[in-house]
C-alpha positions in Angstrom: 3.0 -16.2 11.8 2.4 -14.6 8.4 0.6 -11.4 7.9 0.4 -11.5 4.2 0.2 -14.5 1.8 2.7 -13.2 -0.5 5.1 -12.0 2.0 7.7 -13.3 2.0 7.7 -16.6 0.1 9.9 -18.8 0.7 12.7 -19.6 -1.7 12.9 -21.6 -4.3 13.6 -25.0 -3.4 13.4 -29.2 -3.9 10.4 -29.4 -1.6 7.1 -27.8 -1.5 6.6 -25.8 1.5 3.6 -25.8 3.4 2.8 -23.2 6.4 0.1 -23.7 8.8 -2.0 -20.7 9.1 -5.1 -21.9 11.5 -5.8 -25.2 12.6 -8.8 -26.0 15.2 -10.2 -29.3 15.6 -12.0 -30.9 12.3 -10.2 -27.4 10.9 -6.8 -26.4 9.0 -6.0 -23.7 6.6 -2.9 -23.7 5.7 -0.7 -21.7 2.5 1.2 -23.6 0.1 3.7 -22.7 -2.2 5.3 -25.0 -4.8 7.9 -24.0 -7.2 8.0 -26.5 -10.3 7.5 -29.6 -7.6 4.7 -32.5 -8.5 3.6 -35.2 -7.3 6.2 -38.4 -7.3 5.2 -40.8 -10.1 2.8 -43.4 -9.4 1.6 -41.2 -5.8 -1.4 -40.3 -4.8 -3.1 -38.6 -2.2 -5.6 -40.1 -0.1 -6.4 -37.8 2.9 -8.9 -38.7 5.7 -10.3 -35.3 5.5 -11.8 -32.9 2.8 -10.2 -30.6 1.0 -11.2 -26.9 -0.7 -8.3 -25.2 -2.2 -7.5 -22.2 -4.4 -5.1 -21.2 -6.5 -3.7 -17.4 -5.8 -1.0 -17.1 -7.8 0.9 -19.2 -10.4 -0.6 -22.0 -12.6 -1.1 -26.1 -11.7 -2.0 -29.6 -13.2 -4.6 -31.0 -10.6 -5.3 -34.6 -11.3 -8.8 -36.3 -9.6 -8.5 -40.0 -10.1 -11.8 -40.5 -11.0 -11.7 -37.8 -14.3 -10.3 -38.7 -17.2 -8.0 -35.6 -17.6 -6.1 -32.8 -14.9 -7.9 -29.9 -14.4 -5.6 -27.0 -14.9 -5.9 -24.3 -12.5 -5.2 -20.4 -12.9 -5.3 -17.7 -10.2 -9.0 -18.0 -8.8 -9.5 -21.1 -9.6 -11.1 -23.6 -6.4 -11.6 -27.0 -6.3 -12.9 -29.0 -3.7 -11.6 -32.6 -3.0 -13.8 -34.9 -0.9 -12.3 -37.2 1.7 -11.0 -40.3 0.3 -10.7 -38.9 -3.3 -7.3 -39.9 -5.1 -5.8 -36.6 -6.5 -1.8 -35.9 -7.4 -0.6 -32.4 -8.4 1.0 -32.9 -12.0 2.9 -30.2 -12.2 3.3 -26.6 -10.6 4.1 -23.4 -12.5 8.2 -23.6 -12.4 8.9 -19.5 -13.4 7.1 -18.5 -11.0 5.9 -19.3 -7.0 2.9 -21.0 -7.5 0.9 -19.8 -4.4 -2.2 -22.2 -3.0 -4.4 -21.7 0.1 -5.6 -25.2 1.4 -8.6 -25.7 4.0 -8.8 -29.2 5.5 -12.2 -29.8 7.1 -13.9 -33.1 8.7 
């Protein structure tokens, strides 16, 4: 289990990785650290649960289906994503980790 968010991250590599931090029922927080990874063309998500998320560290294209353009998120930036909204990450920070904290609710 971590102690810190920022360490250690993992390395570099082709997938995103995602690390459970807390999860009770209707409730997971989780960390999330991407490294140049988006989401595969033509993919979106569509999760049964909602959705606030930050941005700690790094930079991010956060596409909402229902805007007209991707939000582009800095360190502090939050968003919150309803249940059932369409929303793809277009791109992640690829010099540096690009460091999220995710909290799924019901």
């Amino acid at each position: 289990m971590l102690d810190n968010l920022f360490n250690p991250l993992p390395t570099p590599g082709a997938q995103e990785h995602f690390e459970a931090l807390l999860a009770r029922p209707g409730l997971r927080i989780e960390r999330i650290v991407s490294h140049g990874q988006a989401s595969p063309p033509g993919f979106w998500y569509n999760q049964a649960q909602g959705e606030w998320v930050v941005l700690l560290a790094g930079s991010a294209g956060l596409r909402l289906e229902h805007e007209p353009a991707e939000r582009v998120l800095r360190p502090g930036d939050f968003v919150e994503i309803p249940a059932h909204c369409r929303h793809r990450v277009e791109w992640t920070d690829s010099t540096q980790a690009t460091v999220w904290l995710a909290v799924h609710y019901d």
